[in-house]
GUDOTI-962610 format. One line per 10 residues: number of its first residue (from 1); their letters; for each residue x, y, z of C-alpha. Coordinates in nm, 3 decimals, padded with zeros to 5 digits. Last residue first. Example, Ala and Ser with C-alpha at 12.3 -4.5 7.8 and 13.67 -1.06 7.14 Angstrom:
2> sa> 01.367 -00.106 00.714 ~ 01.230 -00.450 00.780
//
This chain:
395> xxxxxxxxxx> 01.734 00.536 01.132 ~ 01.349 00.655 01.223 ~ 01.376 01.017 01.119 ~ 01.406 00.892 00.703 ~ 01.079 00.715 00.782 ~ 00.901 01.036 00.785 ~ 00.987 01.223 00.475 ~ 00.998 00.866 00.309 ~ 00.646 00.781 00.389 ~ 00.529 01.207 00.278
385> xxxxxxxxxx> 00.740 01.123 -00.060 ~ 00.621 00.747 -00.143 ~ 00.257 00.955 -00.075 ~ 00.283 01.193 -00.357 ~ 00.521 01.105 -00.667 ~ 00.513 00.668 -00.666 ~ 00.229 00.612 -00.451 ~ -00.054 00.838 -00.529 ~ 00.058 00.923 -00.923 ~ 00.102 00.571 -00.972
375> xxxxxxxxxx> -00.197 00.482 -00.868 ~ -00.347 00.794 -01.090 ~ -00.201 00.623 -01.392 ~ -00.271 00.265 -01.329 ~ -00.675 00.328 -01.211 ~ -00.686 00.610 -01.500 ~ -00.540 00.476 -01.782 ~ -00.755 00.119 -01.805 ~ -01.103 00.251 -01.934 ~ -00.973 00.498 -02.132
365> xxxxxxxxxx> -00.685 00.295 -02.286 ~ -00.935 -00.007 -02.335 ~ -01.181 00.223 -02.520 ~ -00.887 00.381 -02.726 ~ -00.781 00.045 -02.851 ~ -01.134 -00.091 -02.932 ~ -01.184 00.191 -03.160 ~ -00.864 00.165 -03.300 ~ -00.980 -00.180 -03.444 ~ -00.863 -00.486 -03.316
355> xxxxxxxxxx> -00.738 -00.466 -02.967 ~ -00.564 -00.731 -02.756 ~ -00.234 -00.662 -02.783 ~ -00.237 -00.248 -02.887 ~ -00.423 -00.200 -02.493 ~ -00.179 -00.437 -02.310 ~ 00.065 -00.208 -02.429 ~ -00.085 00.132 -02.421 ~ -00.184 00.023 -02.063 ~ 00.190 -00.078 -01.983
345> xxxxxxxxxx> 00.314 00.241 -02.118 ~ 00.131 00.407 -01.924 ~ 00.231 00.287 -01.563 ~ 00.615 00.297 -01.668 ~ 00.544 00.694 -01.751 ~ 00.497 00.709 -01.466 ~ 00.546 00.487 -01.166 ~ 00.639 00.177 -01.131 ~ 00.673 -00.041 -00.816 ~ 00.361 00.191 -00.674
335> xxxxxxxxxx> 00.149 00.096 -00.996 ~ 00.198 -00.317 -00.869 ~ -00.126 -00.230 -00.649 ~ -00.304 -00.102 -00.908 ~ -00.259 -00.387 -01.162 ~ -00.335 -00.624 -00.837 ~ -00.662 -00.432 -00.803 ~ -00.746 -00.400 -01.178 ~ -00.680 -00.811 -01.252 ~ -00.934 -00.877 -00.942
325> xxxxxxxxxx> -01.214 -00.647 -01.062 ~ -01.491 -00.394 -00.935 ~ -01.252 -00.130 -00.808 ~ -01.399 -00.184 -00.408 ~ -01.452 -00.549 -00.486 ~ -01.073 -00.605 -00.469 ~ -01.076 -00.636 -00.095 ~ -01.260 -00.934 -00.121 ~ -00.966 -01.138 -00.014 ~ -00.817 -01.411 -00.264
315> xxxxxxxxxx> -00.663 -01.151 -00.505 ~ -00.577 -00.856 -00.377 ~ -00.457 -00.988 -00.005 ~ -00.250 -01.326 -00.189 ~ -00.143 -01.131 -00.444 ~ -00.016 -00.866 -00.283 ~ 00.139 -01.036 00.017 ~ 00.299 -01.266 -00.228 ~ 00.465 -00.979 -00.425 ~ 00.601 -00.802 -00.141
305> xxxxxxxxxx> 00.728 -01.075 00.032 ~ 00.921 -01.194 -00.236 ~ 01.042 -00.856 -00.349 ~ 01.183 -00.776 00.016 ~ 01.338 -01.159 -00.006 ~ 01.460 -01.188 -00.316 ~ 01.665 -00.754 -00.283 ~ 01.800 -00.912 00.076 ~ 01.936 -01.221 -00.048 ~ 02.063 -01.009 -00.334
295> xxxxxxxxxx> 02.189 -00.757 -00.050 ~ 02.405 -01.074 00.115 ~ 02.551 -01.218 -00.206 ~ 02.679 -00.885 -00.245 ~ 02.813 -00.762 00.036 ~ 03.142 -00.986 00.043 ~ 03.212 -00.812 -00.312 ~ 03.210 -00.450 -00.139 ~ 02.980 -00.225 -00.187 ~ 03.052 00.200 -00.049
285> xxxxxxxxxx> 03.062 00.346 -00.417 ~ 02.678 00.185 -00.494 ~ 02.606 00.492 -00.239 ~ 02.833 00.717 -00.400 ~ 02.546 00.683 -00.748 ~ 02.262 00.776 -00.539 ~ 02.335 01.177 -00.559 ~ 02.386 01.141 -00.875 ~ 02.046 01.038 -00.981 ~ 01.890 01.333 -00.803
275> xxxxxxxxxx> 02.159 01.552 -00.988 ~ 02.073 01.465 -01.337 ~ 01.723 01.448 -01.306 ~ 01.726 01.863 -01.135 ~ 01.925 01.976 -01.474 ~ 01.653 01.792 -01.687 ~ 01.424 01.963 -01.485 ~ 01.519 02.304 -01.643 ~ 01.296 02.334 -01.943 ~ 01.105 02.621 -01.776
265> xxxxxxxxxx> 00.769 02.442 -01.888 ~ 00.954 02.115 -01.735 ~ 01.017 02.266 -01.411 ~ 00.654 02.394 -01.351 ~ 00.582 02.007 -01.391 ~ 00.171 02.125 -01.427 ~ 00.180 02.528 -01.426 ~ 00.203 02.750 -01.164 ~ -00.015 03.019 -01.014 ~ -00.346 02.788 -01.103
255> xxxxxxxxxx> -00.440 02.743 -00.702 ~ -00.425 02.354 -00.768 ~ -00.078 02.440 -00.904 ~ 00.067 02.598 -00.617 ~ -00.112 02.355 -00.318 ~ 00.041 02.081 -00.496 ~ 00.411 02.221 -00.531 ~ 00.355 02.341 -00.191 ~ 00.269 02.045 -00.061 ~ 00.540 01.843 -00.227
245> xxxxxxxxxx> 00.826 02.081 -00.088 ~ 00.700 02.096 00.251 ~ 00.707 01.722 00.248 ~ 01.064 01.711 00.102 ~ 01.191 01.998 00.349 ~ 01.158 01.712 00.607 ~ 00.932 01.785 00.952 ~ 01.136 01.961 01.222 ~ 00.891 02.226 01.230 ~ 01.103 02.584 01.254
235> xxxxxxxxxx> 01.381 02.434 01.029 ~ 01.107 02.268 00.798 ~ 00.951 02.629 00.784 ~ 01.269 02.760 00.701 ~ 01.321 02.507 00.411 ~ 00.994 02.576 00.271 ~ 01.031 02.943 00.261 ~ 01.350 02.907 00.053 ~ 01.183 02.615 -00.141 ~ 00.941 02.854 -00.251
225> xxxxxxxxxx> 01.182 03.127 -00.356 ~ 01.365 02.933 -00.553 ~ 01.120 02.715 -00.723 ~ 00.994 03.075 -00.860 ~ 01.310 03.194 -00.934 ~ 01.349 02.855 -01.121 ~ 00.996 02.917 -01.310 ~ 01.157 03.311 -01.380 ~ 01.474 03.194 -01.478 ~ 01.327 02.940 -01.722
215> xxxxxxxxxx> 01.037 03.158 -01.870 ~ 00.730 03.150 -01.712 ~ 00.626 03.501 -01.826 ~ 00.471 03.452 -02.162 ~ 00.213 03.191 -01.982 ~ 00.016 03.524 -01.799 ~ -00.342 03.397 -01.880 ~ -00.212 03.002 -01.878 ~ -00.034 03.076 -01.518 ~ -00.378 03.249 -01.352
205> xxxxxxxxxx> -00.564 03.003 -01.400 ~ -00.884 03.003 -01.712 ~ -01.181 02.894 -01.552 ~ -01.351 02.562 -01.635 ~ -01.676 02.521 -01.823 ~ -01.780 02.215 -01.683 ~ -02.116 02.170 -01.867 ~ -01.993 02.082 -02.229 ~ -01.770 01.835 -02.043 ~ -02.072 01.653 -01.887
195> xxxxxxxxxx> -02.290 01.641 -02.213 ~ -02.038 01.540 -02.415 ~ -01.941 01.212 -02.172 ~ -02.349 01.146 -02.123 ~ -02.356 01.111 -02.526 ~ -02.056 00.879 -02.544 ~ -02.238 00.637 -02.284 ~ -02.558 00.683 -02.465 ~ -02.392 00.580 -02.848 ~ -02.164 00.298 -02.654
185> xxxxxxxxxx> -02.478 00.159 -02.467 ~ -02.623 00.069 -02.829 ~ -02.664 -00.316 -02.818 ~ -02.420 -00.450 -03.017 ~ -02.143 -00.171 -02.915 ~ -02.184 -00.249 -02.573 ~ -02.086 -00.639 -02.623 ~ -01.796 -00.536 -02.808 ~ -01.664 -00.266 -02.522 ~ -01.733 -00.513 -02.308
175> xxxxxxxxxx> -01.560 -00.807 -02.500 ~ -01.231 -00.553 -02.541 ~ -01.253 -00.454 -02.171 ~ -01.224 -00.854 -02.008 ~ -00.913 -00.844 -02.302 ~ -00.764 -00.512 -02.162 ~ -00.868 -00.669 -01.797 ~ -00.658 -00.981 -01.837 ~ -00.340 -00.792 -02.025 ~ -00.333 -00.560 -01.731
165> xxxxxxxxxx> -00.312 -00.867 -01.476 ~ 00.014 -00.985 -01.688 ~ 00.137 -00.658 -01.756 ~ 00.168 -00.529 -01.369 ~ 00.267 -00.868 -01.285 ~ 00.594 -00.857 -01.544 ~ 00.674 -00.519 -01.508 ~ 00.658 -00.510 -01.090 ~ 01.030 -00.704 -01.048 ~ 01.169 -00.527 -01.359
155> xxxxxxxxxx> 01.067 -00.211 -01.260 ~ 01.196 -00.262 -00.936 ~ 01.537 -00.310 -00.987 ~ 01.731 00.007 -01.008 ~ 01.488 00.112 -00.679 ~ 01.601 -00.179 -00.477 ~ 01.933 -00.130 -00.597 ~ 01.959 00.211 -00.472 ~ 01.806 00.114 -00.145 ~ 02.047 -00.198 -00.110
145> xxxxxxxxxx> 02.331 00.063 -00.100 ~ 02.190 00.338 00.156 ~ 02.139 -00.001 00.381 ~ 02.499 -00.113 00.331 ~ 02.585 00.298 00.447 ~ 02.383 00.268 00.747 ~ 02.613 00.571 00.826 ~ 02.351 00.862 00.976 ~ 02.445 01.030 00.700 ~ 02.434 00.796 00.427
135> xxxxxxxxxx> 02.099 00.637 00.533 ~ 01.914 00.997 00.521 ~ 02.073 01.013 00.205 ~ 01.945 00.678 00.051 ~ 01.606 00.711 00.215 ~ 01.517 01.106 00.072 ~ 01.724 01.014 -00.258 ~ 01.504 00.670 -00.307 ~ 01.183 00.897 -00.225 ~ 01.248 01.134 -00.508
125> xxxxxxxxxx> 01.326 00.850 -00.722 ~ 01.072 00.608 -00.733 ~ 00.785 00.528 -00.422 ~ 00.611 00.208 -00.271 ~ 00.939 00.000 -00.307 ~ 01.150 00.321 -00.237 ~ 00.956 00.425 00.082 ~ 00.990 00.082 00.258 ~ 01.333 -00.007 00.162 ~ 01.504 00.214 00.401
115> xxxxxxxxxx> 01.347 00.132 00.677 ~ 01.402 -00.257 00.629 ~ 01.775 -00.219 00.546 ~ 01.783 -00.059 00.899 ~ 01.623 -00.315 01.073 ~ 01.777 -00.568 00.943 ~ 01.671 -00.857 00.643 ~ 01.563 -01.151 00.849 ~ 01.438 -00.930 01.144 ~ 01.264 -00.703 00.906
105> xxxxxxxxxx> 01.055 -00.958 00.723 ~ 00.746 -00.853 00.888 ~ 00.803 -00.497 00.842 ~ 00.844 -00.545 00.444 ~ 00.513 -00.707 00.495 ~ 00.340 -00.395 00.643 ~ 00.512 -00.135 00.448 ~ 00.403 -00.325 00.134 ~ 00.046 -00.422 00.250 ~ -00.007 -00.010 00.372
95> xxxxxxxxxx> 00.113 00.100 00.002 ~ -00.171 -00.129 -00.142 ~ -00.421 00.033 00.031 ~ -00.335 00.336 -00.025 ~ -00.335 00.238 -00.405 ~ -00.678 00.097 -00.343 ~ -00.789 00.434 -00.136 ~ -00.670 00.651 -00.476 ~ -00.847 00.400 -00.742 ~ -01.221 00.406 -00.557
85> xxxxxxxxxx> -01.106 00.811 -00.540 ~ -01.091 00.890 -00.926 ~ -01.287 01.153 -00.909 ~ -01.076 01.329 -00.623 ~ -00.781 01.191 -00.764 ~ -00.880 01.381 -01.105 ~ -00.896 01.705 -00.943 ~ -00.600 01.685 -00.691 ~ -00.409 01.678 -01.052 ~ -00.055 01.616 -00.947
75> xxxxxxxxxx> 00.249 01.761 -01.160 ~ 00.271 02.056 -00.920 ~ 00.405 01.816 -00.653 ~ 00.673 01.706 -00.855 ~ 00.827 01.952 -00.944 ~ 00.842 02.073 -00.578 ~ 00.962 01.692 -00.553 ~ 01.249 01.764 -00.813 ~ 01.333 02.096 -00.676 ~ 01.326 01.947 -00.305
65> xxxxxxxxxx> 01.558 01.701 -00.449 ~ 01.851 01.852 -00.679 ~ 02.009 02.075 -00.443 ~ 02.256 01.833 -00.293 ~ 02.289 01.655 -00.653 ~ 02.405 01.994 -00.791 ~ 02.658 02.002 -00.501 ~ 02.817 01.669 -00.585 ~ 02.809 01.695 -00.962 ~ 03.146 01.819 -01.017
55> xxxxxxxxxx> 03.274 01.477 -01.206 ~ 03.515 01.474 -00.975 ~ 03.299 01.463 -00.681 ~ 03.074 01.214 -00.871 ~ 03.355 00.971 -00.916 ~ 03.446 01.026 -00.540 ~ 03.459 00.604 -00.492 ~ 03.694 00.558 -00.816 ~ 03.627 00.328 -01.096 ~ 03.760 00.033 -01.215
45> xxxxxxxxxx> 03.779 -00.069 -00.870 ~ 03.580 -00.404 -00.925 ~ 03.285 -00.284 -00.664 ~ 03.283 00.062 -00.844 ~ 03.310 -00.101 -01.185 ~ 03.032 -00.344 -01.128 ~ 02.761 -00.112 -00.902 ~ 02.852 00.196 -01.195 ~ 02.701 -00.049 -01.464 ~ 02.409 -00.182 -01.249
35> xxxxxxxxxx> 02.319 00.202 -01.195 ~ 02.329 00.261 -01.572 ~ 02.107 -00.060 -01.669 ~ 01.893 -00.068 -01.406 ~ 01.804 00.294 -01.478 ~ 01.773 00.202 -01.830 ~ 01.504 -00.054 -01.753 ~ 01.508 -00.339 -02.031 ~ 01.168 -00.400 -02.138 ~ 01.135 -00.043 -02.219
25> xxxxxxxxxx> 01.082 -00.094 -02.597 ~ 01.408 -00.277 -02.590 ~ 01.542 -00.037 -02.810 ~ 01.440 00.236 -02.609 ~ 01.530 00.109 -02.259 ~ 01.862 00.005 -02.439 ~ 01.943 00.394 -02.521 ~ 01.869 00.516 -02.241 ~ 02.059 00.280 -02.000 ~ 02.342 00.377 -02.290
15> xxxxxxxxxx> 02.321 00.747 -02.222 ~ 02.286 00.715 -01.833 ~ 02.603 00.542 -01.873 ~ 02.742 00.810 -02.065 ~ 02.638 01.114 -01.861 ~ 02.847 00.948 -01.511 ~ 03.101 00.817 -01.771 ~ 03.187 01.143 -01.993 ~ 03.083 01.396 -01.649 ~ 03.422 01.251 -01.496
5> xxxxx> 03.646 01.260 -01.807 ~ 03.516 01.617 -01.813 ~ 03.634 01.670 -01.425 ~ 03.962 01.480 -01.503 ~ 04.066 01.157 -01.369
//
């Protein structure tokens, strides 16, 4: 097989997951559908174990993760958590049920498998490359393998609850927003909004006043340089490059010396995508048809637990008092089994459903943005990363 033959199939599947998850209106995940794809030919022998060595990808997807979580980092808005902070200690919350009930199901599933899981059911990719390669090299390879599927599968598995309880509230919202408008709260509500943003005159950073410089070898000498001094202080510390990595990207863009997804204004994450999902493509490499039955068992029960656990602490426990609603606790919870943009495009879904007017549409999307949005943002590209940095020491 040649290299170009190589990049065809590892680009092309990606292509087609793509390509269904728009069609289907991202009911179909197109990670699923790609990673499912290599899982089948690698475990039939269609396709050959080094497939990404061929295809020349192997040192990209090396590199690929502390740009992606330095990425990452800058994308979060400290600003909005901070205001948002009812939503940030549910998602927290929510994190602490999965690890705990993924823990309790440990001797049924293995120790190992259980490790590994943890981080990628409350995280997405960043924190699936952390587990899966920390797996790799210490040889749990069978654990590397049920991470990857646990992360091509959990869309699916927190879709479906995520809508259902979001669907509840966006109708609970529509009659508010109704009821308001009858009596004239809408008018002082919208008032109090004008008033507070006319009074937060915000300064200008330092990246927006010199934006003509962030070009895409300066943002990726930028990422270089960081990530340079990251690595040596994760050499010095012993903690993971990956924390280091987040922090700074955080710490950067709070500052205003980098933009939001400092990558992305240097159009260069695409490159930094490619290899993070390469690098869990030669763990699918290492199945075998006698494992499968076995990680299915495994992918039910993790889910299982998961699910139930959340439902039954969210829903029949007060705890959900603290965001004022059953449906937006359990919607929050299920945010760390997403992610963005997965998290939005829920809202905008539920949202279009039940609304009438584009009035009531926007009203819904404010109201419900915010707790699945900044959930998401918590669990799936902040905290996932800090749980993986540290649970990748314990195999």
């Amino acid at each position: 097989m040649s290299m170009h033959l190589g990049l065809l199939i590892v680009f092309g599947f990606f292509a087609l997951g793509d390509f269904l998850g728009v069609f289907t209106k991202a009911k179909l995940s197109s990670v699923f559908v790609a990673l499912m794809l290599f899982l089948i030919l690698f475990v039939t022998g269609v396709l050959p174990p080094e497939l990404i060595e061929i295809a020349g990808l192997r040192d990209i997807s090396r590199m690929s993760l502390a740009f992606l979580v330095f990425n990452m980092g800058s994308t979060v808005n400290l600003s909005q958590m901070r205001r948002e902070w009812k939503v940030v200690l549910m998602a927290l919350f929510s994190m602490m049920i999965a690890v705990g009930s993924v823990f309790l199901v440990s001797p049924i599933i293995g120790r190992a498998e259980a490790i590994v899981s943890i981080p990628i059911i409350n995280g997405g990719l960043a924190a699936t490359q952390i587990m899966t390669g920390a797996a790799m090299d210490k040889g749990f390879a069978t654990a590397a393998a049920l991470g990857t599927v646990i992360f091509a599968v959990q869309k699916f598995v927190g879709t479906i609850p995520a809508s259902r309880v979001g669907l509840s509230e966006a109708n609970n919202l529509v009659n508010e927003y109704r009821e308001k408008k009858v009596s004239g709260a809408l008018e002082r509500e919208y008032e109090e909004e004008v008033k507070a943003a006319n009074g937060n005159g915000a300064k200008v950073p330092f990246y927006k006043k010199h934006s003509k410089y962030y070009t895409t070898y300066m943002t990726l000498g930028i990422a270089a340089l960081v990530l340079y001094f990251c690595d040596l202080i994760a050499k010095q510390t012993g903690i993971s490059i990956s924390i280091w990595s987040l922090l700074a990207g955080m710490s950067l863009n709070q500052l205003g010396l980098i933009p939001s997804g400092i990558l992305d204004s240097g159009k260069s994450s695409g490159l930094f995508m490619v290899g993070s999902f390469a690098s869990l493509i030669p763990s699918l490499a290492r199945i075998s048809v006698n494992d499968l039955a076995q990680m299915a068992f495994q992918t039910v029960v993790i889910f299982a637990v998961v699910i139930v656990a959340i439902f039954a602490i969210m829903y029949f426990l007060p705890t959900w008092k603290l965001v004022g609603s059953r449906n937006l606790a359990i919607g929050i919870a299920m945010s760390q089994l997403l992610g963005f943009p997965a998290t939005f495009l829920i809202v905008n879904e539920v949202a279009t459903a039940v609304s009438q007017t584009p009035e009531e549409k926007e009203y819904v999307v404010k109201k419900l943005t915010p707790a699945f949005v900044v959930s998401g943002f918590v669990s799936v590209t902040t905290i996932s990363i800090l749980i993986a940095g540290v649970f990748a020491s314990f195999l």
